[in-house]
N, CA, C and O of each residue as an XYZ file, in Angstrom:
904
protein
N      53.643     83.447     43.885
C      54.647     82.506     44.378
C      54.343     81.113     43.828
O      53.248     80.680     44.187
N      54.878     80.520     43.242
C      55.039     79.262     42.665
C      55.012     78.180     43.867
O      55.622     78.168     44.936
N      54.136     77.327     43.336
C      54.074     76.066     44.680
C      54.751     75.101     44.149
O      54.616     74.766     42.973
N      55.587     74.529     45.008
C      56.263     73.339     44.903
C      55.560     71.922     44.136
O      54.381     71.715     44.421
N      56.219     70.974     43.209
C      55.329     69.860     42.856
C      54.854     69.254     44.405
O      55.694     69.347     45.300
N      54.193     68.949     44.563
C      53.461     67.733     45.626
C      54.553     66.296     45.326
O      55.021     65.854     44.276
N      54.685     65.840     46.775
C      55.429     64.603     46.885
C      54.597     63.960     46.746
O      53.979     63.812     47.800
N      54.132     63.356     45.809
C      52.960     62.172     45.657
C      53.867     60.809     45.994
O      55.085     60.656     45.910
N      52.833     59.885     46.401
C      53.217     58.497     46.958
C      51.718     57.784     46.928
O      50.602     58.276     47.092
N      52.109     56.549     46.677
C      51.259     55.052     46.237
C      50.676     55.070     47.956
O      51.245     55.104     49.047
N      49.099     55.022     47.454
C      48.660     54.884     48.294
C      49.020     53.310     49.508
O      48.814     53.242     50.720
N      49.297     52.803     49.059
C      49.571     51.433     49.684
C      51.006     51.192     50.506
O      51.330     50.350     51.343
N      51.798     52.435     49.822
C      52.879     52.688     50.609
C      52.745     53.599     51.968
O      53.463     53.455     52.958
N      51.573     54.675     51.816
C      51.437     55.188     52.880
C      50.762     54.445     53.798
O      51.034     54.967     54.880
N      50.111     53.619     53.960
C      49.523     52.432     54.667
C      50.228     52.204     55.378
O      50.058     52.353     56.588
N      51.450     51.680     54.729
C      52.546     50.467     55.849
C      53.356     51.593     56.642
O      53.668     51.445     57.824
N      53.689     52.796     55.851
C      54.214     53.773     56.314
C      53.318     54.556     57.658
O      54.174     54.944     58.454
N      52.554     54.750     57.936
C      51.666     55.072     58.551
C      51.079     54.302     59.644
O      50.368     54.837     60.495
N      51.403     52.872     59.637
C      51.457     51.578     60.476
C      52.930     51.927     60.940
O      53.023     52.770     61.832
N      53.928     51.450     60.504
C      55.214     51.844     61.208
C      55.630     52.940     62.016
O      56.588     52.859     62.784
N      54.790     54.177     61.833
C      54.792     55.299     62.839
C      54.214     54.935     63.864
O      54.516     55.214     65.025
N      53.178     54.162     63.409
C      52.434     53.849     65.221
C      52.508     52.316     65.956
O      51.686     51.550     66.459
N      53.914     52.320     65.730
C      54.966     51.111     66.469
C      53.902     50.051     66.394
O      53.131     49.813     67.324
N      53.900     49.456     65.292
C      52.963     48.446     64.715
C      54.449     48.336     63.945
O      54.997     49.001     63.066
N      54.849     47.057     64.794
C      56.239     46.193     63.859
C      55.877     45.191     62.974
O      56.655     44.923     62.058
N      54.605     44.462     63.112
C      54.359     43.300     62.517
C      53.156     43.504     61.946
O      52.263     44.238     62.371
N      53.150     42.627     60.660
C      51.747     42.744     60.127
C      51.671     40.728     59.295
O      52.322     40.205     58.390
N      50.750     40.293     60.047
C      50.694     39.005     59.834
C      49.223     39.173     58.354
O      48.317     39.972     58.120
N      49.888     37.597     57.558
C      48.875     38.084     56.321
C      49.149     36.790     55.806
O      50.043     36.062     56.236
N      47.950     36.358     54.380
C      48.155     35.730     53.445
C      48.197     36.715     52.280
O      47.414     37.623     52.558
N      48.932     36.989     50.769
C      49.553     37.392     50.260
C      47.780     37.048     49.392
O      47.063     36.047     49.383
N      47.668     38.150     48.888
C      46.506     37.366     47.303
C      46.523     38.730     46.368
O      47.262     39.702     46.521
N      45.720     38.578     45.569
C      45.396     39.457     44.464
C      45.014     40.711     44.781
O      45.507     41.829     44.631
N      43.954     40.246     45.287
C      42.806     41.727     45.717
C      43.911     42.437     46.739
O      43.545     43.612     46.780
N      44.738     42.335     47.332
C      45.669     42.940     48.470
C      47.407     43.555     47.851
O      48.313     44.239     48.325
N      47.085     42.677     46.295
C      48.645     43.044     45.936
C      49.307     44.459     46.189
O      50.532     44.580     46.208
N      48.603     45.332     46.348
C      49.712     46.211     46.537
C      49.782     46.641     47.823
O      50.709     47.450     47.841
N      49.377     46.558     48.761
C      49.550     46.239     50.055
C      50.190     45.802     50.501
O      50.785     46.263     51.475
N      50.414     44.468     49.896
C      51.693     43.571     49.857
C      52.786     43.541     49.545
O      53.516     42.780     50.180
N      53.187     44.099     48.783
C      54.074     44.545     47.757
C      54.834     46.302     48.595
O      55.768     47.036     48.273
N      53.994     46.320     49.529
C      54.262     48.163     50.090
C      54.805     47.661     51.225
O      55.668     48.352     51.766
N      54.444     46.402     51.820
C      54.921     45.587     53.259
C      56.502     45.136     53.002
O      57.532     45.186     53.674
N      56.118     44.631     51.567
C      57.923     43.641     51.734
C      58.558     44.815     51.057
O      59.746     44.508     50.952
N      58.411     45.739     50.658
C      59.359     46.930     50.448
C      59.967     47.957     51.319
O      61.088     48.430     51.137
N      58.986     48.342     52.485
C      59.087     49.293     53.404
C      60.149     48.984     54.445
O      60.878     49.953     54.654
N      60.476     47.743     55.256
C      61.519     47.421     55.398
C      61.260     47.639     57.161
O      61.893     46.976     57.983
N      60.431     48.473     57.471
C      60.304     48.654     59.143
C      59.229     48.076     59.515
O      58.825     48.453     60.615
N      58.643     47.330     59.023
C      57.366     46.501     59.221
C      57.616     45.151     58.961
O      57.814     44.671     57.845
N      57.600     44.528     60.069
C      58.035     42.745     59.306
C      56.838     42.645     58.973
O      55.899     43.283     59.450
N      56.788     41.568     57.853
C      55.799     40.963     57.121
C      56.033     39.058     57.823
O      56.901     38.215     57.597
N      54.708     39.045     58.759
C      54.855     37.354     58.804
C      53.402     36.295     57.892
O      52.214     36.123     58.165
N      54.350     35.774     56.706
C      53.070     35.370     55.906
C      52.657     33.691     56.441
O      53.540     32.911     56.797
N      51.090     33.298     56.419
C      50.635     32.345     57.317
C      50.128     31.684     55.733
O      49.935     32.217     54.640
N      50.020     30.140     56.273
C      49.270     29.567     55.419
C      47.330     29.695     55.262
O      46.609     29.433     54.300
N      47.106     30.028     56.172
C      45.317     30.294     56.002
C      45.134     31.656     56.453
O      45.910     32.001     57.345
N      44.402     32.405     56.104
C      43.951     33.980     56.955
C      43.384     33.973     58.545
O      43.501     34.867     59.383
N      42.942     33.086     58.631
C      42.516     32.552     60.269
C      43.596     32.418     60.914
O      43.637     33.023     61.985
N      44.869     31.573     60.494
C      45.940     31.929     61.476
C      46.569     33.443     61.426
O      46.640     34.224     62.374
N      46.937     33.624     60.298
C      47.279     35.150     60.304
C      46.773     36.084     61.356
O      47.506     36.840     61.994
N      44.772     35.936     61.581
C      44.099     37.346     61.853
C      44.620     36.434     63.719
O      44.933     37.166     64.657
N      44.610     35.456     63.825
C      44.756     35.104     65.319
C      46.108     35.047     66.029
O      46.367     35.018     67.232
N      47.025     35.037     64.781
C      48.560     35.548     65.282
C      48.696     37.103     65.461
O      49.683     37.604     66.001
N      47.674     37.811     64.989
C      47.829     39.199     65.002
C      47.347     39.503     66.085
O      47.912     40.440     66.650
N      45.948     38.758     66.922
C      45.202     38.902     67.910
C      46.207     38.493     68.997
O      46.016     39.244     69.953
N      47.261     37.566     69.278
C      47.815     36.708     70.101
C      49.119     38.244     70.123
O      49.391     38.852     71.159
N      49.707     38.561     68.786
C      50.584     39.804     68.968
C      50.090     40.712     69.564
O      50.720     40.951     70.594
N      49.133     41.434     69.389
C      48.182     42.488     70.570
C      48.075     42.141     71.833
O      48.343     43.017     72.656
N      47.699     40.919     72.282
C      47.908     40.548     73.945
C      49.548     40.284     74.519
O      49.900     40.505     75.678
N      50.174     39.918     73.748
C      51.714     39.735     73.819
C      52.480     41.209     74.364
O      53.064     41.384     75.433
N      52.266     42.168     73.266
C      52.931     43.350     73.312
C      51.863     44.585     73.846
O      52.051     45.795     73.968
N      51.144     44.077     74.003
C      49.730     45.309     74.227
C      49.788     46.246     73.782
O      49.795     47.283     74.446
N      49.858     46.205     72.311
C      49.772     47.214     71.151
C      48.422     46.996     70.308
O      47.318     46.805     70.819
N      48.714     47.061     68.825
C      47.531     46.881     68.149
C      47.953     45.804     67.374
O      49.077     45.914     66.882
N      47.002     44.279     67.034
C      47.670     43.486     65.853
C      47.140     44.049     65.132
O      46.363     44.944     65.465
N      47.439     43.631     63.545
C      47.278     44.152     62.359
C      47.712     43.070     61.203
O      48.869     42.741     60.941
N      46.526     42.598     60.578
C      46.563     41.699     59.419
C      46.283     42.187     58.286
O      45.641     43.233     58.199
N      46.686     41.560     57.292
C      46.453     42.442     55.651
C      45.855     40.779     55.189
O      46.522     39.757     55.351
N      44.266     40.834     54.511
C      43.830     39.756     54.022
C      43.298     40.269     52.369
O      42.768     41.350     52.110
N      43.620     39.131     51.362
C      42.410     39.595     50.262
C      41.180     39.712     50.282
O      40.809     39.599     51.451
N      40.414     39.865     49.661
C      39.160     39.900     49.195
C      38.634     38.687     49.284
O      39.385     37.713     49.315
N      37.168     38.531     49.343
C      36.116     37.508     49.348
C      36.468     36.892     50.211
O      36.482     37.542     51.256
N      37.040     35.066     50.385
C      37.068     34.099     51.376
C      38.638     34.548     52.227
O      39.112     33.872     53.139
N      39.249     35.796     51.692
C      40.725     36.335     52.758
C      40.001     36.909     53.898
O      40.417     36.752     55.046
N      38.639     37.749     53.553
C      38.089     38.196     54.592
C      37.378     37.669     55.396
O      37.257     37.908     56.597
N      36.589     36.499     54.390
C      35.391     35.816     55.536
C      36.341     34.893     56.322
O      35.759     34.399     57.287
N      37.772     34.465     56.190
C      38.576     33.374     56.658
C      39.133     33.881     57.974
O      39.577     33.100     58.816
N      39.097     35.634     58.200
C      39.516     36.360     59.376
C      38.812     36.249     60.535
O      39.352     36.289     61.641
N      36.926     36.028     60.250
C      36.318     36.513     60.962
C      36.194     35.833     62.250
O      35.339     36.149     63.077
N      37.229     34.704     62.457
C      36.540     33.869     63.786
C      37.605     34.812     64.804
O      37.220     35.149     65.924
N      38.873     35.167     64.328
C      39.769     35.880     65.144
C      38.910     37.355     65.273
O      39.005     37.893     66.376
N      38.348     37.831     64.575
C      37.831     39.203     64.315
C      36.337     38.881     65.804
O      36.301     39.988     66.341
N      35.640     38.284     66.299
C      34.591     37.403     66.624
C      35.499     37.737     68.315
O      35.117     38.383     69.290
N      36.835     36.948     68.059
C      37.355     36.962     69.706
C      37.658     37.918     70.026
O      37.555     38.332     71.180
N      38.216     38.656     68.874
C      38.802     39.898     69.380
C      37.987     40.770     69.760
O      38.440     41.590     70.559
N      36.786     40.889     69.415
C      35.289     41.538     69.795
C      35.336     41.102     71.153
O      35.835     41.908     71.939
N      34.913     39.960     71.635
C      34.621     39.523     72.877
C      35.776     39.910     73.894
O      35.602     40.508     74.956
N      36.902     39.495     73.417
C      37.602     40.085     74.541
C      38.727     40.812     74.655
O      39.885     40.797     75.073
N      37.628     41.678     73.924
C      38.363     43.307     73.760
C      39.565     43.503     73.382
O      40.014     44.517     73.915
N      40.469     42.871     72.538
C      41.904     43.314     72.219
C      41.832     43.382     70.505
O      41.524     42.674     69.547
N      42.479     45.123     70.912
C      42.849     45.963     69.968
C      43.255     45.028     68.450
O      44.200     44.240     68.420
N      42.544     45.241     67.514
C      42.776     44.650     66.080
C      42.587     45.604     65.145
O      41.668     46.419     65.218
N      43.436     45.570     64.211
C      43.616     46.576     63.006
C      43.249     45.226     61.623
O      44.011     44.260     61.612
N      42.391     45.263     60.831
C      42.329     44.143     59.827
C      41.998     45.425     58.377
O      41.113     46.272     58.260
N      42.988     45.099     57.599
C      42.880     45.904     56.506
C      43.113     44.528     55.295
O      43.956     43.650     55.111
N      41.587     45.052     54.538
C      41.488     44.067     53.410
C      41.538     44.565     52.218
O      41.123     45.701     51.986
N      42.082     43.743     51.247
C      41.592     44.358     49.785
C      40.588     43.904     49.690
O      40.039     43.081     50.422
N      40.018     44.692     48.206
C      38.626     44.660     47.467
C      38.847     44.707     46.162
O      39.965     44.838     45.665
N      37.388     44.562     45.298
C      37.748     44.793     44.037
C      37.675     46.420     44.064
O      37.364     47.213     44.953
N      38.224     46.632     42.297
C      38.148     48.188     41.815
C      37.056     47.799     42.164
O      36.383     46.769     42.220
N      36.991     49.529     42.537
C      35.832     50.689     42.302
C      34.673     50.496     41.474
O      33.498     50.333     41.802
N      35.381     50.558     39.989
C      34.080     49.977     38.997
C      33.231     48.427     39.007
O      32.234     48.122     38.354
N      33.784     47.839     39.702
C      33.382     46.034     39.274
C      32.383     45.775     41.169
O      31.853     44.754     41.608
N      32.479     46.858     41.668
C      31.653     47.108     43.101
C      30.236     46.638     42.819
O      29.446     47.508     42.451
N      29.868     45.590     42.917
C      28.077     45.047     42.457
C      26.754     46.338     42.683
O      25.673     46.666     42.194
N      27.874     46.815     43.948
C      26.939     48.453     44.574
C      25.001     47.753     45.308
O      24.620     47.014     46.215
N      24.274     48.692     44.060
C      22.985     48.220     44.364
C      22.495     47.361     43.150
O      21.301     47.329     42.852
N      23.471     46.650     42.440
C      22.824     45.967     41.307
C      21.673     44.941     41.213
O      20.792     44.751     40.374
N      21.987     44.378     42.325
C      20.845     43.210     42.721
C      21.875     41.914     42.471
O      21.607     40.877     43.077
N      22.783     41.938     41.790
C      23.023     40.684     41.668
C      24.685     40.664     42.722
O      25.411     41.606     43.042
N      24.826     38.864     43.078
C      25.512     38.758     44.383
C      27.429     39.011     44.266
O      28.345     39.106     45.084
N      27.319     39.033     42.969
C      29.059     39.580     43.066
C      28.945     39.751     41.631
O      28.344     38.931     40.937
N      29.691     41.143     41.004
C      30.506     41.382     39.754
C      31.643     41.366     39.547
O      31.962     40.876     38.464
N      32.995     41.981     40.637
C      34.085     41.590     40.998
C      34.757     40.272     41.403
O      34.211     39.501     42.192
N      36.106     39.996     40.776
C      36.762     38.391     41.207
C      36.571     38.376     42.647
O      37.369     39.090     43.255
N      35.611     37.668     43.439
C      35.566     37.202     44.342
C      35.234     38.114     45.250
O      35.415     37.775     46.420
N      34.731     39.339     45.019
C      34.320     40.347     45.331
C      32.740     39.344     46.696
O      31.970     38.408     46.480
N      32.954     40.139     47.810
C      31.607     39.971     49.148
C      32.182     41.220     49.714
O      33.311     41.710     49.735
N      30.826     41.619     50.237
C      30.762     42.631     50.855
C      30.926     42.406     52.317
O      29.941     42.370     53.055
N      32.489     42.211     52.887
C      32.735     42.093     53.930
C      32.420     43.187     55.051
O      32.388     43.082     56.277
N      32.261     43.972     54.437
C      32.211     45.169     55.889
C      30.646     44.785     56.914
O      30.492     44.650     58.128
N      29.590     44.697     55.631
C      28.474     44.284     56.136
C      28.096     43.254     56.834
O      27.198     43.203     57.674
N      29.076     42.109     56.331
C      29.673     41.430     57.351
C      30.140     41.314     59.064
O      29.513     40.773     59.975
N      31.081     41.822     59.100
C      32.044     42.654     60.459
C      31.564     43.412     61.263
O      31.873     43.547     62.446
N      30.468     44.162     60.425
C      29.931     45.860     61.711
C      29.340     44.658     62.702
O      30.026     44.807     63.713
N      28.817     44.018     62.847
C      28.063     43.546     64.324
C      29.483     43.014     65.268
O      29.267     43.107     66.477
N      30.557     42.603     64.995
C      31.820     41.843     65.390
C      32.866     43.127     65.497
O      33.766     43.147     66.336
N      32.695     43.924     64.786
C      33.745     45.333     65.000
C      33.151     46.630     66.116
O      32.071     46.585     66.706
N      33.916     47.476     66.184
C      33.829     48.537     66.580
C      33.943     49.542     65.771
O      33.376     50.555     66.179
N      34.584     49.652     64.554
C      34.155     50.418     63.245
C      34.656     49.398     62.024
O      35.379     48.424     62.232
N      34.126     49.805     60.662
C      34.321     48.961     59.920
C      33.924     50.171     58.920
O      33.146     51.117     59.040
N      34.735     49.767     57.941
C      34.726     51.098     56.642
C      35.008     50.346     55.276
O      35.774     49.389     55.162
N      34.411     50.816     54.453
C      35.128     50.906     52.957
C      35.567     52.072     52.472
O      35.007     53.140     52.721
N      36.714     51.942     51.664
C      37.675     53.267     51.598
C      37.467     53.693     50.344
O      38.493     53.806     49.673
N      36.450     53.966     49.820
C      36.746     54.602     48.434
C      37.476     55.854     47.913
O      37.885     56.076     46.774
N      37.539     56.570     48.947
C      38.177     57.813     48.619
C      38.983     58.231     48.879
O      38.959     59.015     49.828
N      40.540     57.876     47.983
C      41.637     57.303     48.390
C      42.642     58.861     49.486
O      43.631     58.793     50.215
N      41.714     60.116     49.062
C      41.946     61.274     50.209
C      41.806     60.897     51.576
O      42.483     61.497     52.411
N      40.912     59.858     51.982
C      40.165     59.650     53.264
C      40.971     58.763     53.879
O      40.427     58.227     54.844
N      42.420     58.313     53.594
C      43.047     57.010     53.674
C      43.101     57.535     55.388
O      42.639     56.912     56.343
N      43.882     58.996     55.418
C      44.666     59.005     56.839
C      43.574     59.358     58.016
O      43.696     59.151     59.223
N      42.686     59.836     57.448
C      41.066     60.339     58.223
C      41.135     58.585     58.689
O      41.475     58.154     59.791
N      40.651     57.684     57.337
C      39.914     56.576     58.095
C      41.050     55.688     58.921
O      40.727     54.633     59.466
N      42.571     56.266     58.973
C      43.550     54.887     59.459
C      43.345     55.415     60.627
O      42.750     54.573     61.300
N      43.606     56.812     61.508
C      43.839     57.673     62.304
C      42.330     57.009     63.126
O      42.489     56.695     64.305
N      41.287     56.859     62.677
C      40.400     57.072     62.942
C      39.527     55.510     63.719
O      38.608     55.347     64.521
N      40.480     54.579     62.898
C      39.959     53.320     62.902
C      40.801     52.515     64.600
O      40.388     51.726     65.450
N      42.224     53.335     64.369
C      43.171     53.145     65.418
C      42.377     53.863     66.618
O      41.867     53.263     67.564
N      42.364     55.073     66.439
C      41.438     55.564     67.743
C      40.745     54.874     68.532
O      40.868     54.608     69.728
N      39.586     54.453     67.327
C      38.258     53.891     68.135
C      38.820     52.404     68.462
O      37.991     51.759     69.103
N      40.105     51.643     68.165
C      40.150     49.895     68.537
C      40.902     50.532     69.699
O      41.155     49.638     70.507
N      41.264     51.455     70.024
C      42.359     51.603     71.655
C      41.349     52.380     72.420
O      41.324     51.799     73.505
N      40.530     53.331     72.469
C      39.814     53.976     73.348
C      38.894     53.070     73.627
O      38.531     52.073     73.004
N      38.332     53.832     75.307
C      37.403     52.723     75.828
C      37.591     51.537     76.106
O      38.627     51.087     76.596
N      36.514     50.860     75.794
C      36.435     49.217     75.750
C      37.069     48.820     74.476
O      36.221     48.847     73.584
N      38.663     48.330     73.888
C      39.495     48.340     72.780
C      39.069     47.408     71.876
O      39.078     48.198     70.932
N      38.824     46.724     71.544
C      38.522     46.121     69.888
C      38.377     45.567     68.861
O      37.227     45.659     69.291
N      38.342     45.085     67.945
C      38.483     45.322     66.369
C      38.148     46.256     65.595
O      37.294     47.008     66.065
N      38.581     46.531     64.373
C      38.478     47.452     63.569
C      38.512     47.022     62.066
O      39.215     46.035     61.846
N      37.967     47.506     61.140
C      38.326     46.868     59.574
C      38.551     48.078     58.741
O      38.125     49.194     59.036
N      39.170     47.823     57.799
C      38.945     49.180     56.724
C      39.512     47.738     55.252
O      40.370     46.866     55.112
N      38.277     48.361     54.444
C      37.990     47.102     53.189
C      38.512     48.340     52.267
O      37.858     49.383     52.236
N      39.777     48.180     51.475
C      40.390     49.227     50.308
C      40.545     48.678     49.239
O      41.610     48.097     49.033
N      39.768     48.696     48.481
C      39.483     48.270     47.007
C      40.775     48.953     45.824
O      41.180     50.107     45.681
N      41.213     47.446     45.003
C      42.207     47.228     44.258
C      42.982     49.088     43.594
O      44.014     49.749     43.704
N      42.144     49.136     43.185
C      42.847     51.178     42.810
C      42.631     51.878     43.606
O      43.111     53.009     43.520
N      42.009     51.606     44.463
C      42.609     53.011     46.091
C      43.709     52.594     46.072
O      44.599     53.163     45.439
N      43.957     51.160     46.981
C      45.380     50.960     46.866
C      46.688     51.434     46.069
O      47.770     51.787     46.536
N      46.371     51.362     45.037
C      47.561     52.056     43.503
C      47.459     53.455     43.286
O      48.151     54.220     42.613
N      46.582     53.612     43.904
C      45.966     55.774     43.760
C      47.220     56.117     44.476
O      47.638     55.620     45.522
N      47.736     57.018     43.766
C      49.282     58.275     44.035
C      48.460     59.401     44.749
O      47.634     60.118     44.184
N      48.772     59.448     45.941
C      48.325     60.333     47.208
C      49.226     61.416     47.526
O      50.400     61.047     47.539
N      49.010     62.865     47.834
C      49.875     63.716     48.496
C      49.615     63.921     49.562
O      48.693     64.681     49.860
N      50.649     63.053     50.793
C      50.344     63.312     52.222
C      49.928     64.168     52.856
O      49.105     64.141     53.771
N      50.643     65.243     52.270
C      50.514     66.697     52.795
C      48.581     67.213     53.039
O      47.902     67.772     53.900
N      48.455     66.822     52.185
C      46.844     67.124     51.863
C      45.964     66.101     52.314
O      44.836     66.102     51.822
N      46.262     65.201     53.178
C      45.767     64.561     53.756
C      44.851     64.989     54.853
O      45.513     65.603     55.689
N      43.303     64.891     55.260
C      42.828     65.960     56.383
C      43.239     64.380     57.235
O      43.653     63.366     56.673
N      42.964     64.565     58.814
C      43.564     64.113     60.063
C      41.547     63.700     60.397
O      40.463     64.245     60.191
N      42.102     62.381     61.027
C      40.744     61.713     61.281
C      40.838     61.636     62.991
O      39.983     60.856     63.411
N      41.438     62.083     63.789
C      41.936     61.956     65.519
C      40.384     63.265     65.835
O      40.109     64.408     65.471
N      39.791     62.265     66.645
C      38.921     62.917     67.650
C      39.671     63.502     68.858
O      40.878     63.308     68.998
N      38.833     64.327     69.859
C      39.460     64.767     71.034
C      39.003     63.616     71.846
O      38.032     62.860     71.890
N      40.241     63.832     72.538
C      40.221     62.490     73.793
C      39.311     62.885     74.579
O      39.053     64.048     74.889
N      38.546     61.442     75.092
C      37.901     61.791     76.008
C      37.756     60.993     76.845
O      37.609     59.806     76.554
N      37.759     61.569     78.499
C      38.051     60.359     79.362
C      36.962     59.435     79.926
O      35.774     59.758     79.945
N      37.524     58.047     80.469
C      36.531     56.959     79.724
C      36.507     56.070     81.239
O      36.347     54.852     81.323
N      36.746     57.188     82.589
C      37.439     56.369     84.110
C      35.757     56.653     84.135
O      35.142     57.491     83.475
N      35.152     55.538     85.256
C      34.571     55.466     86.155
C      34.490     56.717     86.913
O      35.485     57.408     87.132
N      32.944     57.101     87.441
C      33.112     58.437     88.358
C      33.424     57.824     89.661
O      33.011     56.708     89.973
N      34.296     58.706     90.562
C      34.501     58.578     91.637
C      33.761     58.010     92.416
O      34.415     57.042     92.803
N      32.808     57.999     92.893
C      31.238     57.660     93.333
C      30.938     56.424     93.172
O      30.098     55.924     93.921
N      31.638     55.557     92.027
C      30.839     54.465     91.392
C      32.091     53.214     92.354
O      31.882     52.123     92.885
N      33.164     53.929     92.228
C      34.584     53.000     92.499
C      34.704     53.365     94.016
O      35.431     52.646     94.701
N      34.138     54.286     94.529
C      33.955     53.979     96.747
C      33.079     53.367     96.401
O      33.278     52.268     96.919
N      32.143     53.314     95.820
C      30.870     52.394     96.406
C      31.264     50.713     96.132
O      31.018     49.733     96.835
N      31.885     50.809     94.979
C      32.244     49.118     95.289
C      33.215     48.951     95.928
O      33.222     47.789     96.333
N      34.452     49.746     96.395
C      35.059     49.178     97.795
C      34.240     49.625     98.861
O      34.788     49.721     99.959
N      33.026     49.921     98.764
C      32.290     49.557    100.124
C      31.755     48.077    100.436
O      31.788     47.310    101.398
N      31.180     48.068     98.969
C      30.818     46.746     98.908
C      31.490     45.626     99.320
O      30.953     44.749     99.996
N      33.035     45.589     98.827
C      34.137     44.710     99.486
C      34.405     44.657    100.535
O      34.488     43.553    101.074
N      34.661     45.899    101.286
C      35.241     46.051    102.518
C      33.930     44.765    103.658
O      34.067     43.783    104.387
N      32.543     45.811    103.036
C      31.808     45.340    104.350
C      30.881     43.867    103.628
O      29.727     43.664    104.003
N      31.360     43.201    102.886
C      31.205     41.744    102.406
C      31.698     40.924    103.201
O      32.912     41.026    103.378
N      31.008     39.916    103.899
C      31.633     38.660    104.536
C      32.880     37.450    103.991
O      33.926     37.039    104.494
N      32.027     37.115    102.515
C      32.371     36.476    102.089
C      32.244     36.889    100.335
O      31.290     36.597     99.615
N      33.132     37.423    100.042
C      33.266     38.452     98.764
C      33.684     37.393     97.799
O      34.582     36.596     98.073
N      32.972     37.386     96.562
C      33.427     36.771     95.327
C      33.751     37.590     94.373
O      33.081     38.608     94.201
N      35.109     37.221     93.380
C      34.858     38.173     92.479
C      35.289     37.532     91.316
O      36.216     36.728     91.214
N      34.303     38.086     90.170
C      34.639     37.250     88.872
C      35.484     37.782     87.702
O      35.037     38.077     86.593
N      36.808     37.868     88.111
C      37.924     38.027     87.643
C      37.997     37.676     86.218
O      38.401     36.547     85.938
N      37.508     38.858     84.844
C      37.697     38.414     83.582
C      39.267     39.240     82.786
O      40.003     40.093     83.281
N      39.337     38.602     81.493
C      40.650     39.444     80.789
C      40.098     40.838     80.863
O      40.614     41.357     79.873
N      39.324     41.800     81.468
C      39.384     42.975     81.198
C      40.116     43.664     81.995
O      40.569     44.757     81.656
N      40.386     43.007     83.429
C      41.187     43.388     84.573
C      42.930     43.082     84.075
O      43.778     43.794     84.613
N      43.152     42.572     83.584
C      44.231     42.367     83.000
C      44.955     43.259     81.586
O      46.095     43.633     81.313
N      43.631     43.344     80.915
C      43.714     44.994     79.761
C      43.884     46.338     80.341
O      43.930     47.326     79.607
């Protein structure tokens, strides 16, 4: 039996496409090189507004301010080198107080990756942001393997909404982005849910605590409100 050609599609299109399924309307950004086709997959796709900011710091904190607004996920698209380090003070709050962030950056190609060379950048403006982020995130990835796109998007979304919710990064270097992908063959990155309530036991005992308190204080943070 003869198999059908494969619907191949630009990796950068399945991105935005794949954001728009998971009612992620907005994606706040500064526009650069290292991100062009990312960019270019945003103002084409047509179900994703694109809101472009003058610095990446407002961008990643209009995306953070959209997540508490709509209590969804924000989601910023930054370039490479100072697009990423310019995110990190929004990336920093969003850690602290816990609201859901999606930050997808470009990188350089594959080949111009400094790797273990010893020396501090070979790529235009190329830093190794992820190494960066892991202490400020809840996962943080580089995507080299442009198969792994829907594993690591599926995967990155998971972990910024379960539990205690988030930030998240995924750093996709200039030809992942442009790599022609067949969805179909995509493996699925979704863990099994798992539930994340307080045991019974733990939640009588502190309305015991309340009930039989004289004079009860309580220090009311944004997590009661998440």
């Amino acid at each position: 039996m003869l198999r059908s050609p494969a619907a191949e599609l630009k990796l950068a299109d399945f991105v935005v496409e794949f954001l728009a399924e998971q009612n992620i309307n907005a994606v706040f950004l500064v526009p650069g090189g290292g991100s062009m086709h990312l960019c270019d997959a945003l103002a084409r796709n047509g179900k994703v507004e694109f809101v472009p900011t003058h610095h990446e710091q407002s961008a990643a904190i209009a995306a953070e301010a959209y997540a508490r607004v709509t209590g969804g996920v924000g989601c910023v698209f930054v370039t490479t080198g100072p697009g990423g380090t310019n995110a990190m003070t929004a990336v920093a709050g969003s850690w602290i107080e816990s609201i859901p962030l999606l930050v997808i950056s470009g990188q350089v190609k594959r080949s111009d990756l400094k790797r273990e060379s010893g020396v501090r950048q070979r790529g235009v403006q190329e830093v190794d942001v992820i190494s960066m982020v892991k202490p400020i995130t809840k996962y943080a990835k580089l995507v080299e393997n442009p198969n792994d796109i829907r594993f690591e998007l599926e995967r990155a979304l998971q972990i910024a909404v379960s539990g205690r919710k988030g930030p998240v990064w995924l750093d996709i270097p200039l030809d992942v982005q442009s790599t022609s992908i067949d969805p179909q063959l995509l493996r699925s990155g979704l863990a099994p849910e798992r539930p994340c309530h307080a045991p019974q036991s733990v939640v009588l005992g502190v309305i015991d605590q309340i009930n039989n308190a004289h004079r009860p204080v309580l220090l009311v943070g944004h997590g009661v409100r998440l």
